[in-house]
N, C-alpha and C positions, 0 to 999 in steps of 0.2 A: 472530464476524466471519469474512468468507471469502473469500477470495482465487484467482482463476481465473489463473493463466499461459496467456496467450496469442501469447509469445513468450520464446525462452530463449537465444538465439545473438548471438554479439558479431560487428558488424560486417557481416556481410553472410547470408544464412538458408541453410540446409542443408535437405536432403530430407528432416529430418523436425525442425524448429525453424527456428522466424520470426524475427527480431530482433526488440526488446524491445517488451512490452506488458502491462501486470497489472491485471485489475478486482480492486476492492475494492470490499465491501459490507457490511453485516448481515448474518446469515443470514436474521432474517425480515421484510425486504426486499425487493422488484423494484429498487428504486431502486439505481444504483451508481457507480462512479468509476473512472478511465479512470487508468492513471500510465504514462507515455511511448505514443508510435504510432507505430510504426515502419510503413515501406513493409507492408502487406499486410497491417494490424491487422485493416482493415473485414472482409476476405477471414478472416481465422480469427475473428472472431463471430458470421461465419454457424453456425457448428458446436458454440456453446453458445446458454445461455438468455439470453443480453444481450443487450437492446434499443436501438436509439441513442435511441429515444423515453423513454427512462428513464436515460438517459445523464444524471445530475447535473452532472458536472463532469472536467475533465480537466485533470490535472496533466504537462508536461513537465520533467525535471530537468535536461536539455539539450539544444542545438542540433545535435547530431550527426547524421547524416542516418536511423542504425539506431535513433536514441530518437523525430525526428519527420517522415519525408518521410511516415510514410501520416495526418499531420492533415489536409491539405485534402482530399485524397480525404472522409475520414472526415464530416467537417464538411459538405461537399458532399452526401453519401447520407440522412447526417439531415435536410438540407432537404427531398432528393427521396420520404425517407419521410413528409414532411408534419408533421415535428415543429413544434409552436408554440412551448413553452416557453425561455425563456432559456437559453443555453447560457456554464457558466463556463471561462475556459480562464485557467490560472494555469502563466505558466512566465518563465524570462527574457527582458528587455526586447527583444533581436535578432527572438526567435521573433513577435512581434507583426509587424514590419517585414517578415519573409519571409511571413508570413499575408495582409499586406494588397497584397507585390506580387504575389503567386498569384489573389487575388480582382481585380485591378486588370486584370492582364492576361488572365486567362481570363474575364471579365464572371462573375463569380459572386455571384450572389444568394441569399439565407437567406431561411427562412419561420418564422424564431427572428432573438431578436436575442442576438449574440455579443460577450458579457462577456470583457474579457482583464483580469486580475489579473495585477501584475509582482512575480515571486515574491518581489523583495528586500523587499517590507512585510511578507511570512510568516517575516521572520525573526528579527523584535522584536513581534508580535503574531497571533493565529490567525484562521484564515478559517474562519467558524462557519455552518455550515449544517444542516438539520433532526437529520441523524444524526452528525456528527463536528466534531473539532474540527479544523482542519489549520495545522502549523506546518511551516516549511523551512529545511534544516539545512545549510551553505555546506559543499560536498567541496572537492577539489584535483584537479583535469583540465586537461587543455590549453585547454579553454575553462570559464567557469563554470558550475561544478555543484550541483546540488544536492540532499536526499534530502528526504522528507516523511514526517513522521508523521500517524499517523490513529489519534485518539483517542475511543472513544465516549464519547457526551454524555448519554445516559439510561444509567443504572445501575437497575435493579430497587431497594429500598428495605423497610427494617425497622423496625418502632416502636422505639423507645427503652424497654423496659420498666421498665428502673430506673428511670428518670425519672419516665415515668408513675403508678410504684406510690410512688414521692418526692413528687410532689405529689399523692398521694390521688385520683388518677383509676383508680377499681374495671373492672377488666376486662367486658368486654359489646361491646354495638351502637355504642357512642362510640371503644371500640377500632377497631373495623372501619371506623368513617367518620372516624378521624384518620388511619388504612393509608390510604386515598384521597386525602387531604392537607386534607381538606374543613375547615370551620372548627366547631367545638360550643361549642355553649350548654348550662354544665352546669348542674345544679339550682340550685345558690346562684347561679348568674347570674356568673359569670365564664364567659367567653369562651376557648378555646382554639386553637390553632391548628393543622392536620395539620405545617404546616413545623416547628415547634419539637419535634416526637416523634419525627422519621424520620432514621434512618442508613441512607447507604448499605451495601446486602448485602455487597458486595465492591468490591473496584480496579476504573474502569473497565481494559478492555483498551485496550492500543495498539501499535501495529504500527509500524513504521521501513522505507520501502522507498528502497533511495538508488539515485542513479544514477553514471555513473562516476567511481571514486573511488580514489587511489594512497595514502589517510591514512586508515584505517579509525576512527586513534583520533582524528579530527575527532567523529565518533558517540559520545565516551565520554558526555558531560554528556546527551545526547538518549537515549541506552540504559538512562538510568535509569527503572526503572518500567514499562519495556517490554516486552511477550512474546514479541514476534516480529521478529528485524532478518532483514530482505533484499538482500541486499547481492549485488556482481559478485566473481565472482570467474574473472577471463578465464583465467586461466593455473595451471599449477604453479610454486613456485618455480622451478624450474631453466630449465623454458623463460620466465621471466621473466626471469634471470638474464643469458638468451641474448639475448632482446631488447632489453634494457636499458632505461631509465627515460625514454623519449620519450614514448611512449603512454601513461605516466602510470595503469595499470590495475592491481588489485591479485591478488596470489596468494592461491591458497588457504589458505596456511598461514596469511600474514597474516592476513588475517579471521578466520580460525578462532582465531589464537592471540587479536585482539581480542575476540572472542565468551565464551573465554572467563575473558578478563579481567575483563570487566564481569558475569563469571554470566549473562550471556544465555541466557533457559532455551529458544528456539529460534530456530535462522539456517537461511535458505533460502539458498543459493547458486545466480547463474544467468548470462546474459551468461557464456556459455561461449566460446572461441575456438572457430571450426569445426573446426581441426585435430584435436581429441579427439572421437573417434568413440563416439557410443551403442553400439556393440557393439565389445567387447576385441578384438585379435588380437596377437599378437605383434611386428608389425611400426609397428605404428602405435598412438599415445598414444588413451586412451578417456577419457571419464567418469570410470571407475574408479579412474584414478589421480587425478584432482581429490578425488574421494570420500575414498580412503585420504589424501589429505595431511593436507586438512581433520578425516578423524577421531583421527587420531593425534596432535591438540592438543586437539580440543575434545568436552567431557564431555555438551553440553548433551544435544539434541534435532535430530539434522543430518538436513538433506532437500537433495539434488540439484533443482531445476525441470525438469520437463520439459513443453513447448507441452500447451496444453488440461489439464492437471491442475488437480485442485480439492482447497482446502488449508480446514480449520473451526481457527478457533482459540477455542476452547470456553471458557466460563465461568470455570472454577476454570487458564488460560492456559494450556492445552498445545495443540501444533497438532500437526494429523494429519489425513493427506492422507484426503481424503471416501471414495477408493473407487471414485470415478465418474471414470473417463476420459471425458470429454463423445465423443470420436468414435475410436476406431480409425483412426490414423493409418498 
């Protein structure tokens, strides 16, 4: 699975971080998924390989203007790219209402037809599409929030050999076409079936990316089984301490100290406040100090986001960042 940041700043973009936006995909995929649009989304996928004509689906987690003002734009360029295909947008019931007076009074017209999903039904059942499964997980914000998981749906797959060699099925060419799943006809004329001999290889993977959230241990029950949470983490304690509990956003440590509550074997932290500057100085709060909070609780597998980074989270569940910065920012 692979995850593109496309935006990493809380509240309003800095000169080098967009406000919030992350594709999700497979790796061996074109196909992919959208989770929040902030103003300026469309504008930083010009500079990876994401297509809005292979755009599957877009998830918002909330209303806020930095998780959705750049959807209609967004929406609008995939028409003018000529995309035919349906397009799903899954987020809370508001963001429909502010979709349709955008297209009402700017006359805008699709060359797709635009599916809205109200996220509250992803959160007693999943929304299944070719590659994932998707369920939504209710945060605590000043308005209603919420995080999504994305679980793949094909796992690779192993014969059952004990079984096989249990019911007297001799290894050969009927091995290889029940790996397929196919049905055999063995000599005595019993019938078998590829479903009844296959275990899955491994866990599928699943990812957790939430949106803003002041109760990290809302994610306990949803963090099970899961490789990767992606969570905000606006502040340090202390400057949250400052701010106090209006805004509703969580500290570093919190999450961190959630993460590793639950063993989470990796958390991405992003949704930064501008105030903390990508390069240290004395004067002024960086990165760095979100970095140090967070790692001085938690054991896992910690990565800062930063816009246009590419994250694989591999087979056997560890994630690490591709290597590819899509553009020199």
């Amino acid at each position: 699975m692979e995850l593109t940041f496309l935006g990493t700043s809380s509240g309003v973009p800095t000169k080098s971080r967009n406000v919030s936006a992350v594709c999700v995909k497979l790796t061996e995929t074109k196909d992919w998924w959208l989770v929040d649009c902030g103003e300026g989304t469309q504008h930083r996928l010009l500079h990876c390989k994401h297509t809005l004509k292979q755009l599957r689906g877009i998830c918002i987690t909330h209303v806020h203007g930095d998780h959705c003002y750049g959807l209609p734009g967004l929406l609008a360029s995939a028409s003018m790219s000529g995309r035919t295909e349906p397009l799903t947008v899954i987020g809370p019931a508001p963001l429909q209402t502010l979709l349709q007076a955008v297209i009402e009074t700017t006359q805008l017209r699709f060359t797709y037809e635009l599916r809205f999903v109200d996220v509250e039904t992803l959160l007693h059942g999943d929304f299944v599409d070719a590659d994932f499964q998707l369920r939504a997980h209710a945060l605590s914000h000043r308005v209603p929030s919420y995080a999504y998981s994305f679980t793949e749906r094909h796992v690779e797959a192993k014969l059952d050999v004990a079984r096989l060699q249990a019911d007297g099925v001799p290894p050969g060419p009927v091995w290889g076409r029940l790996q397929k799943g196919e049905s055999v006809t063995l000599d005595n004329g019993a019938v078998i079936h590829g479903a009844d001999y296959l275990l899955s290889a491994r866990a599928p993977r699943r990812m957790i990316i939430g949106g803003d959230n002041d109760q990290p241990d809302l994610l306990r029950e949803a963090c099970v089984g899961a490789q990767a949470l992606v969570h905000e983490a606006t502040y340090t304690r202390d400057v949250a301490e400052k701010v106090g509990q209006g805004p509703q956003h969580s500290c570093a440590l919190a999450v961190a100290q959630f993460a590793e509550s639950v063993a989470a074997p990796n958390l991405v932290l992003t949704h930064f406040s501008p105030r903390y500057l990508d390069k240290a100085d004395n004067k002024s709060a960086s990165i760095l100090d979100i970095e140090r909070e967070a790692a001085s609780v938690y054991s896992g597998n910690l990565f800062l986001a930063r816009d246009l980074e590419v994250y694989q989270l591999d087979k056997e569940g560890r994630l690490h960042r591709s290597g590819e910065v899509v553009v020199d920012i």
